[in-house]
C-alpha positions as CSV (number, residue, x, y, z in Angstrom):
1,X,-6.0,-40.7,43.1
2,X,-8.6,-39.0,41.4
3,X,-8.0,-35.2,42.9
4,X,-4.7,-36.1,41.4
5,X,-5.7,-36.7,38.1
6,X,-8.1,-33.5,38.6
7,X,-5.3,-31.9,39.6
8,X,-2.7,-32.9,36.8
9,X,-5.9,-32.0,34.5
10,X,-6.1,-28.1,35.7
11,X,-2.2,-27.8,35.8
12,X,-2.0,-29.1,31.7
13,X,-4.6,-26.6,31.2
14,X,-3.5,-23.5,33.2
15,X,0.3,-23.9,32.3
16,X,0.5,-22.2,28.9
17,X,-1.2,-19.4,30.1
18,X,0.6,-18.8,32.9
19,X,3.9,-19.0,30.8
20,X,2.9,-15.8,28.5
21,X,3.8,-16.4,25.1
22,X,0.3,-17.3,23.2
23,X,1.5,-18.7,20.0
24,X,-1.8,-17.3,18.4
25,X,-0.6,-13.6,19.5
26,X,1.3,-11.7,16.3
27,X,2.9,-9.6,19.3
28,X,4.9,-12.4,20.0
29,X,5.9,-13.7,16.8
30,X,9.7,-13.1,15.9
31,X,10.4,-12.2,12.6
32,X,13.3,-14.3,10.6
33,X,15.6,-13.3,8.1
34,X,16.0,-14.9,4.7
35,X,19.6,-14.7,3.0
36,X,19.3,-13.1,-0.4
37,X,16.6,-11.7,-2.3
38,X,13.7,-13.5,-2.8
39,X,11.7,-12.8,-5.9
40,X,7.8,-13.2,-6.4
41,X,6.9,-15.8,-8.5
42,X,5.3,-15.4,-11.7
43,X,1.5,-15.8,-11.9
44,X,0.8,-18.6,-13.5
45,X,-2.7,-20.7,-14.6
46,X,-5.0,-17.2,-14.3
47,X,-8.3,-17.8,-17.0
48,X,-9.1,-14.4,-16.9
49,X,-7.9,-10.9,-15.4
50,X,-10.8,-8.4,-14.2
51,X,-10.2,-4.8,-14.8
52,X,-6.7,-5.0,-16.3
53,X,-5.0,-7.0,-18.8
54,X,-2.6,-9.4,-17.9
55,X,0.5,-8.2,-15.6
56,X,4.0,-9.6,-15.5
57,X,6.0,-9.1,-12.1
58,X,8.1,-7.0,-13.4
59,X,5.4,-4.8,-14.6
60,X,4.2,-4.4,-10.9
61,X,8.0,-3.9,-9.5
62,X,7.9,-1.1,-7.3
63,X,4.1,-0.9,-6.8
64,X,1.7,-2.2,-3.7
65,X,-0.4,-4.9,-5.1
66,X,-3.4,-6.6,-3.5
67,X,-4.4,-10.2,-4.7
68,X,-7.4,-11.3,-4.2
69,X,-8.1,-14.8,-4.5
70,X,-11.8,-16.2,-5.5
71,X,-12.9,-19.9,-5.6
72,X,-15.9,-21.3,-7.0
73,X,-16.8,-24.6,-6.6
């Protein structure tokens, strides 16, 4: 009974690797589609900009933007 168990233990352990899709691997992700367009939401609660005054989404249509979000606490 126990090299069973030992046994039922290695398979549960050596199963999703054998099957090939990691779920942690982007390579196997598949993308979905979202019907219609969706629109970024406005920023909302920001204290304080750094380097640039306050931007409206429509003021950065067309244009890559990075945000980089900071927590203190």
């Amino acid at each position: 009974m126990r090299r069973f168990c030992s046994l039922l233990f290695l398979l549960t352990l050596a199963l999703p690797g054998l099957a090939g899709n990691n779920p942690d691997d982007p390579s196997t992700w598949t993308p979905i589609r979202i019907r219609g367009k969706q629109y970024a939401p406005e920023f909302e609660d920001i204290a304080a900009w750094i380097n640039s005054p306050a931007l409206t989404m429509a003021q950065l249509q067309g244009k890559v933007v990075v945000v980089h979000f900071m927590a203190f606490g």
